[in-house]
N, C-alpha and C positions, 0 to 999 in steps of 0.2 A: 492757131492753137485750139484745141477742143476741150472746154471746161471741163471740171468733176461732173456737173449738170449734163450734159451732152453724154459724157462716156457713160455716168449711171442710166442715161437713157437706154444707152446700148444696151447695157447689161439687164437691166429689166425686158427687153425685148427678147436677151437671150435665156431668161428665164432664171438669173440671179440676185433675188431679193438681196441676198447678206453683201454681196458684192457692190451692187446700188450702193445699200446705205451706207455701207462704210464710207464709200463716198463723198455721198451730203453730208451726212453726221456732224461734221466740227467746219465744211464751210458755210459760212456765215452769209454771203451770197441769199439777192431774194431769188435767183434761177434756184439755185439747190435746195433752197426751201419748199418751190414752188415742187420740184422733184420729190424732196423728203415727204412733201403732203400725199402727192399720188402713189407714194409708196407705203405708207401706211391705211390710202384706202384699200391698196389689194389686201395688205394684210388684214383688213375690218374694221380697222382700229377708227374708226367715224372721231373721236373726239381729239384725239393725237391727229389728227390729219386735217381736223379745223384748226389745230393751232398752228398749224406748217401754214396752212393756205393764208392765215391772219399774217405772220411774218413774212411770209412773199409779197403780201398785199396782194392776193388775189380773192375771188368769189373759191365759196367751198364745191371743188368737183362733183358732180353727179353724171349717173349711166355709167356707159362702158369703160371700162379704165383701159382698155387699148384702143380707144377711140383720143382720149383725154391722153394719152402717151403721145400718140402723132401729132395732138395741138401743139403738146407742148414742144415737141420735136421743130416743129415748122415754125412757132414765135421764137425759138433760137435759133432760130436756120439753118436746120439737120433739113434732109430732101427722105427721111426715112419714119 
């Protein structure tokens, strides 16, 4: 079965922000947090996207955010 996490991966890959989030949005999940982070640094939002990366417990993203898409593709075990 493929999390919110995984399929909002997709969809930000296919170049749907609003689709993503609706997403993560209401799962509570630290994968979908960790998502919800990287989707608010495409959209800039630097300060909403440390508070995603604090609730996922991860370090806050820096550089390419379709570099930082693949990580996180691959520590959930998407091959994409």
């Amino acid at each position: 079965m493929v999390s919110a996490a995984q399929q909002a991966l997709n969809l930000i890959a296919a170049g749907d922000w609003d689709g993503a989030h609706a997403l993560v949005q209401d799962d509570t999940s630290a994968d979908a947090a960790w998502v919800h982070a990287l989707l608010h640094r495409i959209e800039g939002d630097e300060s909403n996207a440390a508070y995603w990366y604090r609730r996922a417990g991860r370090p806050v993203g820096a550089g390419d955010t379709d570099a930082e898409r693949r990580a996180i593709a691959a520590a959930l075990g998407e091959t994409h």
